[in-house]
Each structure stands twice: as structure tokens, then as C-alpha cells.
N, C-alpha and C positions, 0 to 999 in steps of 0.2 A: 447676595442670598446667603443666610448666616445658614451651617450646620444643624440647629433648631429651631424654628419656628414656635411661639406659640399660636393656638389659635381655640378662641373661648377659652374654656379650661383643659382642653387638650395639648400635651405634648410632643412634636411631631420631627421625626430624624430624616432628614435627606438619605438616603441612600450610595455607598460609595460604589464605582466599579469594581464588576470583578476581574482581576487580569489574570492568567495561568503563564508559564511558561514551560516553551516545547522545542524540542530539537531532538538530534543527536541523540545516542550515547555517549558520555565524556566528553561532549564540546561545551563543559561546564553552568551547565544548568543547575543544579544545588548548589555550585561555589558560588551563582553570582543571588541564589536568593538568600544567601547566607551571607553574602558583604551585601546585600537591602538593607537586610535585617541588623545586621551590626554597623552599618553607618547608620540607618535609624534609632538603634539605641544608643548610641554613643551623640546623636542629638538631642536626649533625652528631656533637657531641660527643657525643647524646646514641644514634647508635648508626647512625644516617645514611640512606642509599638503598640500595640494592643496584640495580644497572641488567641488565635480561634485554632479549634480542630481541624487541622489540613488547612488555615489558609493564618496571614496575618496583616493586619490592619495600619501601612503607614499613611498619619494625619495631614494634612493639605499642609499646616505650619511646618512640617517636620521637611515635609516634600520643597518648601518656598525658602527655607534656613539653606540645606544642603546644595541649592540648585541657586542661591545670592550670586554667586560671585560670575552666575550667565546671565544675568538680569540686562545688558546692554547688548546681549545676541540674543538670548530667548525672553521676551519680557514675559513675566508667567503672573496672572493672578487668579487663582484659583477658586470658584464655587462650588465645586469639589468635597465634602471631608475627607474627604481622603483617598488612600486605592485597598481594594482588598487583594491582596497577592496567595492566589492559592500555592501554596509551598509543601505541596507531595506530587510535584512533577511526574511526566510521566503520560503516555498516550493512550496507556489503559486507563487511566483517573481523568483525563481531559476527557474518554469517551461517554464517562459517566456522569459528568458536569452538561446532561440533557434536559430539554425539555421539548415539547411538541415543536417539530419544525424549525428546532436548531437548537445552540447553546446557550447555556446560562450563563459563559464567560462575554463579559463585553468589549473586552481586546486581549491581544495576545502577546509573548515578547518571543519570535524566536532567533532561541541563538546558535550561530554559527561558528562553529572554530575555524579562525581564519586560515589557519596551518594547513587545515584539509578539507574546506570547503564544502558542499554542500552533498551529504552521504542518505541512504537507506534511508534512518527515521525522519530527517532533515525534508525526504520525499515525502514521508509520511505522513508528518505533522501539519504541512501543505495542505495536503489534499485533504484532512481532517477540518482543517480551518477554512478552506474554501467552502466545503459540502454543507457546514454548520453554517456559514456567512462569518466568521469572526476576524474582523479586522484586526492587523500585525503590521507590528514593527520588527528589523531585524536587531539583534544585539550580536555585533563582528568582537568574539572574544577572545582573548587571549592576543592584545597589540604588544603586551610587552615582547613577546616571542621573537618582534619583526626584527632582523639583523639592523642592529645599530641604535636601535630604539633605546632612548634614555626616559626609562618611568619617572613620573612623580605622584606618589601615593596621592591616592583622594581627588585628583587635580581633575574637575572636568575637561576635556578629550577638548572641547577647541582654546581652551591656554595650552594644554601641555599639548599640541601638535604644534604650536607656532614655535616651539624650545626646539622643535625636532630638527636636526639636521638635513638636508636635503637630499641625499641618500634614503634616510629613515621615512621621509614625508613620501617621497620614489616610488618605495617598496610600497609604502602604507595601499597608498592610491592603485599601483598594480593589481594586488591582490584583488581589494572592494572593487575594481571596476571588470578585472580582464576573470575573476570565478563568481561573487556574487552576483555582481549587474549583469555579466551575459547570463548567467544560469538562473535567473528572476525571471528575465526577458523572456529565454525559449519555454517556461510556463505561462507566459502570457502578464505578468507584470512588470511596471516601471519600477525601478528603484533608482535611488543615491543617496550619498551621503547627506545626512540631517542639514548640514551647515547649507547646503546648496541648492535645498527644495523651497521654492515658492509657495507651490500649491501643495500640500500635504493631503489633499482628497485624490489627489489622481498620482500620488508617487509616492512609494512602499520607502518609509523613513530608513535609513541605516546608519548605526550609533556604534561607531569604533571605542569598546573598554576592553579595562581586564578585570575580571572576576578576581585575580589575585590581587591587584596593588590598588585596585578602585576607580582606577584611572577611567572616566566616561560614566560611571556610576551619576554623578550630580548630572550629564545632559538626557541622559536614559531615562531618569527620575522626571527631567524636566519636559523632556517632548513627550513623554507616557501619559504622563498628567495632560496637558495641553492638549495632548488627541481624542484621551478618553474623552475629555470634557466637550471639546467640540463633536466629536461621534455622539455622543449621548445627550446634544442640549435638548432635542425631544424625546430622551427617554428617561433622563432626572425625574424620579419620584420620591413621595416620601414610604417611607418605612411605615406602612399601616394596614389595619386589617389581619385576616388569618393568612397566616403563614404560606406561602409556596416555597420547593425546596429540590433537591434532588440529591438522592443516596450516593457518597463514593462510597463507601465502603461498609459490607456486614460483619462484625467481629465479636469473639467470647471475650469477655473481661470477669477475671475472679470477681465475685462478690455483689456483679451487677446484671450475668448473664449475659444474653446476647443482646447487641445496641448498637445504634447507626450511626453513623460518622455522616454528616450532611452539610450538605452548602446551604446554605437560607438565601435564595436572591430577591422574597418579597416579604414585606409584610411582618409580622409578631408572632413569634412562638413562647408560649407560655406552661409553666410547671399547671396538669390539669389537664392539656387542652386534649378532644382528641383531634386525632391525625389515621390518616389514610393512604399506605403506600403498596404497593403489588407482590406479593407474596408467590412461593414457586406452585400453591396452589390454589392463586384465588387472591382476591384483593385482602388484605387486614387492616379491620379498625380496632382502634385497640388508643391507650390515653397514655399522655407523657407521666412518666413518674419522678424523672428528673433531668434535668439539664446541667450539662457539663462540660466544662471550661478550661484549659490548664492554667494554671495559678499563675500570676504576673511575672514577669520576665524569664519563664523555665523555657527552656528548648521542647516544646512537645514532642516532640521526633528522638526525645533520650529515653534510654530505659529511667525508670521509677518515677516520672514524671508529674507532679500530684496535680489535682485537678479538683479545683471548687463547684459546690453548687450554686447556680442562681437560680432565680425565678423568672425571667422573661430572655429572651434574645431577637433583636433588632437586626431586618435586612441591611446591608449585605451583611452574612457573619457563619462561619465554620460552627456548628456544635455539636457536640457529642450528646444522643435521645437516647435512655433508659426507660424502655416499659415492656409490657406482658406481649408474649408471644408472637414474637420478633425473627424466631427459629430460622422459618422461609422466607425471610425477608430479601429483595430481592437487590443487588448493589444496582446502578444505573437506574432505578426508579423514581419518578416522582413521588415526593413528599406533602399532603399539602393536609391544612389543618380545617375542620370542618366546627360551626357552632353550634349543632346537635346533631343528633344520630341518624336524621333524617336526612340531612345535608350531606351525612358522609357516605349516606346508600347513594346519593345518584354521584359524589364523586367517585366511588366504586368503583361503579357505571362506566364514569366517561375513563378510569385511568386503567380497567380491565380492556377496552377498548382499542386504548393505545398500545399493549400488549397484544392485541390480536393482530394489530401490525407488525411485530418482531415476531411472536412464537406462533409458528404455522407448520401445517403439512398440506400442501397442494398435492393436487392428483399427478401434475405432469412429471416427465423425467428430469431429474437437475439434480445439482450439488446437495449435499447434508453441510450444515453448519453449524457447531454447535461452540456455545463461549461459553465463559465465564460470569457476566454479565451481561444486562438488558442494553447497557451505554458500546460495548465491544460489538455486541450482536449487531447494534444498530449501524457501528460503523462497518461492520463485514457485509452485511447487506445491503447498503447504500456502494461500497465498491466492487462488488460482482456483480450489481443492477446496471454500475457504471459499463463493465464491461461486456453487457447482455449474456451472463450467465444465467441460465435461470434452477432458481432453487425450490430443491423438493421439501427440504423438511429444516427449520431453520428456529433454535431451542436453545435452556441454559442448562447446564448440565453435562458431567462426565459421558464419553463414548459407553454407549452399552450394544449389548445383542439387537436388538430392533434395530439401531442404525445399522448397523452393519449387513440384513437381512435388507432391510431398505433400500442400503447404495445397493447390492447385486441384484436387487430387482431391476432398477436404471442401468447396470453395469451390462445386461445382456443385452440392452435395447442401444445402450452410445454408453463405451467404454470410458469417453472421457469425462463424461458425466458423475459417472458411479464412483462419486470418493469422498469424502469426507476430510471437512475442515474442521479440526479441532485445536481454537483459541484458547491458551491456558488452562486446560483442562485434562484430565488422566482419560487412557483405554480402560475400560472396568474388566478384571481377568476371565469375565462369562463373554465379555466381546473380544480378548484376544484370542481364544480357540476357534470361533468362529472366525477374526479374520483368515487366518492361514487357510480356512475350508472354501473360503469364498475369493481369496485373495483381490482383496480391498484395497484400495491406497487410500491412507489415511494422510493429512498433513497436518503435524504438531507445531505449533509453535508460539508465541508470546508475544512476534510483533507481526503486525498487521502485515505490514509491507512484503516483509518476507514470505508469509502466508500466501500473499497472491502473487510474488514472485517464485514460488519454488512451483502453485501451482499453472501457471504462465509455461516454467519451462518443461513442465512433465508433457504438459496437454500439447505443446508443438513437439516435443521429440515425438510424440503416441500420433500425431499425425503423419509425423516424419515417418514413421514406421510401417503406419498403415496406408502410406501414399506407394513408400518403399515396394512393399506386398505388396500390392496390384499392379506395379511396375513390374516389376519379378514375374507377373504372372502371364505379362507381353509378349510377343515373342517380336524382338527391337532389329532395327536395321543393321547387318552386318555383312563382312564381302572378305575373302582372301583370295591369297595364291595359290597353288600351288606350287614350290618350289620343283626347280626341273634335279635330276637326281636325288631327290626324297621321296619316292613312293617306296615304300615299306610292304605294304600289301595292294594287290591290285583288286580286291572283291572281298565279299564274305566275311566280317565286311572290308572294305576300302581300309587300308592306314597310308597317310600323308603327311611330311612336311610341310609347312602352310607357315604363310606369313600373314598375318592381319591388315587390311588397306583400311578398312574402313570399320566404323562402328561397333559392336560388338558382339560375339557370337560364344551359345551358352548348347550344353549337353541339350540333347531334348528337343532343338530347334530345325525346323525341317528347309529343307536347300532347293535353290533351284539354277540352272545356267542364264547365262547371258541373253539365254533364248527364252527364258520362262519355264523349260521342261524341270519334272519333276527329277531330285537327285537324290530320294531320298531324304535321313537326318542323321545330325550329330550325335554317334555313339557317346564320345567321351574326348575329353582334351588332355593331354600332358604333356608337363615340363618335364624332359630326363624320365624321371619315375616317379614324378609328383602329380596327384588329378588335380587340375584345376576346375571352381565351378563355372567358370566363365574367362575369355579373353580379351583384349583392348585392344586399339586399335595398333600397330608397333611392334605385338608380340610374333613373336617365331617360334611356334609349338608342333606340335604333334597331333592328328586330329582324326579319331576312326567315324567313319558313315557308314550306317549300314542301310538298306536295300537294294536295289537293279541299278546298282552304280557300276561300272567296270571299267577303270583305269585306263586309258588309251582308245576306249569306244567312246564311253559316252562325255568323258572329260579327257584332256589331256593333261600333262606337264607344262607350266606357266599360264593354265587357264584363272580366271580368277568365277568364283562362286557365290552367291548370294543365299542371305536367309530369306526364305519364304513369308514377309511378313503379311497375312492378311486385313484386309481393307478393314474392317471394325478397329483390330489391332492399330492400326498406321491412323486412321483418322483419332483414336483417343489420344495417342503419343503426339500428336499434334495440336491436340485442342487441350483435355484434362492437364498432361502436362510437357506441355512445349518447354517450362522453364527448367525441367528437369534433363533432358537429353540435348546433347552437344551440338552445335555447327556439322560435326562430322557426322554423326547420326541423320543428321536433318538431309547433308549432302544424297548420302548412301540409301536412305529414303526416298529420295526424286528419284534416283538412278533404278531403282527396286520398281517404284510405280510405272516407269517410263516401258521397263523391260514388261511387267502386268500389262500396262494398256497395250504394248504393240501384239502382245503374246493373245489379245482378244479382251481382255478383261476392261471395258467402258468407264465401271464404275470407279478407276483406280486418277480417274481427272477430275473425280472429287478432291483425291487426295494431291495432286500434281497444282491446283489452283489453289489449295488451301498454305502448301509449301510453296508457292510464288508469294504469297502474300505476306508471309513471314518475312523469308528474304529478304523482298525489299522494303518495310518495315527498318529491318536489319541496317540495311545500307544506306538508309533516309538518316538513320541516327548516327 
């Protein structure tokens, strides 16, 4: 199947894949699309680069030239034109490479720095490409690093590992097998090295280069190709018809206004047409005024970059859309071109629609969300659905006063609810006075991951705390001595020496003997001249009671004492949280019940059956 078809008098373009890459910060993700792109043009003769807005276009010849010399390990023949490599990296711009019900990237490369294995956005970019379905390969970068390792520039990874010394080849395989293979596996996929997978549908490819010396580059180029191509033999189309698309980026440009940076994944877009994409108030139709290209072999990603006009652009392909009233234009939206104005009311329609799936306010209590973008928002919402968060009001847009009025509505009803998620976005200074009046937790930040990680560990300590507080508010199993010459005072109230046996015993907490009779409660405890708010079990304090206690009547020297804990009290310390209080609480607990039931108290062999149960539990493990 050639690149062009004709067919009657129409001229009709295959379509290439689109691939993004994702990982990391710094585990070289722009080095290694920047040695694509410079072993691509330095094959120039052989048909070259083609450079789009955020992405760039190497040709199937250019891909079959660089990748010759594995033609006897990877036989590669490609129907392909080529691959489109979006080249502004990056997990907020893969968020926005959306369409209904996944992405508009048809595979992925992510890459891992083998030094340090698989970190934070490395989680991220995962779960991003799973949720979308986007099939990936890994790229293990940076093999020059490996101690011993002898590079050779350009050299595809299965010659130049057979150079490698045995040592060098050691280490290689340690690494790829004992951090990337186990940490694939406990997410639930297969991986191995390229060279040694049969089936490449059921095993996550892994292509050992280096973004610096090139080294793996031609096998990277060759199995990318090979996979796209098999992943996509029933998704090969041609390039026809209006245009589908999706927005990365809304941006001011001198002299042009405001204009879209978009992906094209279908179809023809042409100087004229109109086009319909979602706006922050409402859908915008509105007509191309021009299309724009950066000029053949410039780095679009430099400053002063110039940039030609055409007249048409063929899927797959980055370009840059000039027209009227683009202001609200919304990044992460669909793009799509309509043949008259009638056409573009019901795509409106259905692409206002798919925005009433992102921007919402439900009635219930839940999270505030608020991004940057429609492609972020989606992916923020798609991973607190994951972890049955449920969200109150979820929008694109800086933190304002209303959010913040909104979380402390939720915030009085379930504190861990009432907070706000803001992706790449500012607090506006009419909602910082009001946070401090409502005190809100906001969580700022730019990468996803960390967002549901900082919010992960706030929500378990605020549980931790409020589990804490109702514990505190127990009165828990506890027992001492009293020391024989340490009475201090014998009444009015009681002061004692006391040794702690068991459990723990806090001011406020009321006593009983070994008989069950009432002793009273603990005034206060202290060290020397220190109050303590509570004791463990080991300590040797100080300890005043006050009511109808009397030293030598009702207790004596070497008697030991219990807390009064009652049955409500003891059955929640055993059920709500058993995992919170010790073996020695548990102990001191039976001993507490046993002394209640014999003292008349029936109901306390609720609590005597419920702590045999445990136990032996206990002992069975």
C-alpha cells in the first residue's frame, strides 16, 4: 500500500500514527526526541523530517534507511508513511491529545532512566496511558551510564550490546530485569527486552538507548514502526473529509491574536473552512483565516521561529489555526470542521455535551477541581472516580471566592471532602481572604500525581486524627500499683506512688479495685514536677485521686488499681479499633471485664467473648 493512492480524480494520504512521549522528569524525554529528529535529518537524502506545530513527521524511507543495518533481527517493511511524533512532551499536553473515550495518540514511547528507575510521573504517565487505552513501548535510557559500558554512536543496541563486555551486558540485564521487569509486573504488565519477545501483543517491548550517543535509536525507530503498524492494521485510514482535531494549546501571537496549536488526527483542514471547538463560554464557530506551519528544517520550539502559510493540512499533522474569536477557546477541546453552518449547530451540540461531562457542579458533598485545561480536568476526574472520590464541582479556571464558599459548605458535613484541587492554576486574591476565614485546604500543583499524592496523605493523617480524637475520648484499659512507702497523702485527695502494670491510665479517668468498688478518679499525674497527660505501661509516677478513697481502708500499699472502663467504651476499643490499642491493653481489658462480671455486671461477657476471639485469632497467626 503506497503513501498515495489515487482514486477517480481524487487524491487520497494514508494517515501516519500519532506517537507522544512520556515519562519522567529528566529521564530524557526531549533529548531522545531531539536525537529522532537529528538522526532523521541527517538522513535527509533519504526523504527527511517534515516539522508540524508540537509534533514532527519522520517518513517510513527515512525510518527503513536508519533501522538497515537490523534488517536480519527486525525485518521491517513498512505500509506506514510514516510516524508522527508529537514533540512538546509532557503529561499536561498528552492530557489534551483527547477525544471521546480516549486518545488521539495511537502509541506511546515511555522512557525510563535506567539510573533510577521507575519515579512519580513514570507512575503517572501509566496510568494516563492505561485510562486512555494507549498502547507503549518502554525506551531504558541513558545505557551509556552502565559502569563499563563502551558506546558506539548511532549503533543499534543489538550490535553494539554484542561489543559489550560481560560485565557491561551483567549490569545491563540486572537493571532491565531486577527495577523495570519487576515494577511492570506489580502493575499488572509483562515486559522484556525487544530482542527476546515473540509475541509483542501480550509483552510490553523494552528498547535499551541512549538519547545521548544514539545508541538504540535505529531499534526504537524500528520496533515503534513495526508495532504502530500492527496495532493499527484496522485503524489505517485515509486522510479525508472535514477535519477532526484536538486543542494542545490556546496562545497570543503578535500580529495574529489569539490561535490554536492542534493536532489534526482526521481528515482535511483547509484556509476557509469553518471549525467548531468549545469555548469557556459556550461552543465557537467561527472560519480558518489561516494555517500555519514552521518553515522547513527550523526548530519550532526556538525563539523567532518563522512560519509559512498554506492552504490545506492533511491528517495526522500539528498546525497552528488563525481566526476570529478564539479568546475562550478552550485547550484540551475537540476541533472538528463542519461543511456549513447548519452542520456546525448540531456539532455544537454534541461537543458542548461532552463538556457537560467535564464541567459540573452536582449536589452531593465531594472534592472542588479545578485545571487548566478540558484534557487535565479529564484526567483529574478520571483518577478520583478511580479512587471513589466523589466530586462536587469540577471546572477550568483560577481558584475564586465561590470555590472556596463551596468546599466549606462540604467542609462542615466531611472535612476530608471540603478541599480543593487546583491543577496549574492561580488562587484569585478575592479567594485568598476568604480561604484564611474558612480555612480551606487547597492543593496546588502541576503534576497530576503528586496532586493525588499530597491529597492521599493529608486525607489519611485527618483520619488519623480524627480516629486519634475519639480514642482520646475512651476511657482505655489501665491498672497500677501502688508502691509500698510512697503514699504522699492518704485522702482529700489520695497522693501515691504508683507504678504502671498494665495499659494506660490518663487525668479524668475514673478507678475501681480488684473488687469492682468505686475509687474514685485520677486527679492528675506527675513526673518530679512535670504534669503528664497520660501514662504507659512501665512508668513510675506520681498520681492524686480524688473522692471517698482513704489510704489504708479502702486500698492499701502494694494494692494494684484499675480504670473503670465502661461496656460501650471496651466493646468500641475492641471492634471500631482493635488495630489501634496493644496486646497489653487487650490483656488489662479481660482482667477489667472479668473483675465487672464477677462484681454483678452480665453484660461485660459480651465483652470477655468478644476478647477471647481476638486472642485466639492472635495465636492461630
Amino acid at each position: 500500500m503506497s503513501q498515495i493512492q489515487s482514486q477517480g480524480s481524487q487524491t487520497k494520504k494514508l494517515r501516519q500514527p500519532i506517537v507522544v512521549v512520556l515519562g519522567h522528569v529528566d529521564h530524557g524525554k526531549t533529548s531522545l526526541l531531539d536525537k529522532i529528529r537529528s538522526t532523521a535529518i541527517a538522513a535527509r537524502e533519504a526523504g527527511g523530517i517534515t516539522q508540524h506545530i508540537g509534533a514532527s513527521i519522520v517518513p517510513s524511507d527515512v525510518i527503513e534507511k536508519i533501522s538497515e543495518p537490523l534488517k536480519k533481527i527486525v525485518p521491517i517493511k513498512l505500509t506506514i508513511p510514516g510516524l508522527l511524533f508529537i514533540d512538546t512532551p509532557g503529561h499536561e499536553l498528552f492530557s489534551n491529545l483527547r477525544k471521546r473515550g480516549g486518545s488521539i495518540a495511537d502509541f506511546a514511547i515511555l522512557v525510563i532512566d535506567i539510573t533510577k528507575g521507575l519515579q512519580d510521573q513514570t507512575y503517572e504517565a501509566i496510568d494516563l496511558l492505561k485510562s486512555r487505552k494507549v498502547p507503549f513501548l518502554v525506551a531504558a535510557n541513558k545505557i551509556d551510564r552502565i559502569p563499563g559500558w563502551e558506546s558506539f554512536s548511532d549503533q543499534p543496541f543489538a550490535i553494539s550490546f554484542q561489543k559489550q563486555s560481560n560485565k557491561a551486558k551483567e549490569e545491563l540485564e540486572k537493571i532491565i530485569y531486577g527495577t523495570i521487569v519487576i515494577k511492570l509486573s506489580e502493575l499488572g504488565f509483562q515486559s522484556d527486552l525487544y530482542t527476546k519477545i515473540r509475541d509483542f501483543t501480550k509483552t510490553i517491548a523494552i528498547v535499551p538507548l541512549s538519547a545521548k550517543t544514539g545508541e538504540g535509536v535505529p531499534d526504537l525507530l524500528a520496533v515503534l514502526a513495526g508495532l504502530a503498524q500492527q496495532y493499527l492494521k484496522n485503524k489505517l485510514v485515509f486522510a479525508e473529509g472535514p477535519a477532526k482535531g484536538s486543542i494542545l494549546e490556546v496562545k497570543e501571537v503578535e500580529g495574529l491574536g489569539t490561535v490554536l496549536d492542534a493536532i489534526i488526527y482526521d481528515g482535511v483542514i483547509r484556509v476557509g473552512d469553518i471549525i467548531v471547538l468549545n469555548g469557556k463560554n459556550g461552543p465557537i464557530i467561527t472560519t480558518v483565516r489561516s494555517l500555519l506551519m514552521p518553515s522547513p528544517l527550523s526548530d519550532m520550539r526556538a525563539r523567532g521561529t518563522r512560519f509559512v502559510g498554506v492552504q490545506e493540512v492533511y491528517a495526522a499533522a500539528g498546525v497552528r489555526i488563525a481566526a476570529a474569536n478564539l479568546e475562550n477557546a478552550l485547550a484540551g477541546s475537540s476541533i472538528q470542521v463542519a461543511n456549513n453552518y447548519e452542520e456546525a449547530e448540531k456539532i455544537s451540540k454534541m461537543l458542548q455535551s461532552e463538556v457537560k461531562e467535564l464541567i459540573f457542579k452536582a449536589e452531593n458533598n465531594g472534592i472542588i477541581i479545578k485545571a487548566d485545561t478540558l484534557g487535565t480536568l479529564e484526567a483529574l476526574i478520571e483518577a478520583f472516580k478511580r479512587m471513589n472520590i466523589p466530586i462536587r464541582i469540577a471546572d477550568i479556571g483560577n481558584v475564586n471566592k465561590s470555590d472556596i464558599l463551596e468546599a466549606s459548605l462540604t467542609a462542615k458535613k466531611d472535612r476530608s471532602l471540603g478541599v480543593i484541587i487546583a491543577f496549574n492554576v492561580k488562587i484569585l486574591p478575592e479567594a485568598e481572604a476568604e480561604l484564611s476565614n474558612n480555612n480551606i485546604k487547597v492543593f496546588q500543583n502541576n503534576i497530576i500525581y503528586h496532586l493525588i499524592e499530597e491529597y492521599n496523605e493529608w486525607r489519611e493523617k485527618l483520619k488519623e486524627e480524627e480516629i486519634q480524637k475519639e480514642l482520646n475520648s475512651l476511657i482505655r484499659p489501665g491498672k497500677f500499683k501502688i508502691l509500698p512507702g510512697y503514699v504522699f497523702r492518704r485522702s482529700d485527695p489520695a497522693i501515691v506512688g504508683v507504678e504502671v502494670s498494665g495499659g494506660i491510665i490518663k487525668p479524668g479517668y475514673p478507678l475501681i479495685n480488684e473488687k469492682g468498688k468505686d475509687l474514685g478518679r485520677i486527679m492528675a499525674i506527675k513526673d518530679k514536677d512535670k504534669s503528664l497527660e497520660y501514662a504507659k505501661v512501665g512508668s513510675t509516677i506520681a498520681v492524686s485521686i480524688e473522692g471517698k478513697i482513704l489510704i489504708g481502708r479502702h486500698v492499701n500499699e502494694g494494692d494494684v488499681i484499675y480504670t473503670d472502663v465502661p461496656q460501650e467504651h471496651a466493646i468500641k476499643l475492641i471492634t471500631q479499633f482493635k488495630n489501634y490499642i496493644s496486646n497489653d491493653e487487650l490483656l488489662t481489658l479481660k482482667e477489667i471485664a472479668e473483675i465487672k462480671k464477677n462484681a454483678g455486671f452480665k453484660e461485660y461477657n459480651i465483652v470477655l467473648s468478644k476478647i477471647k476471639e481476638i486472642l485466639d485469632k492472635k495465636s492461630n497467626k
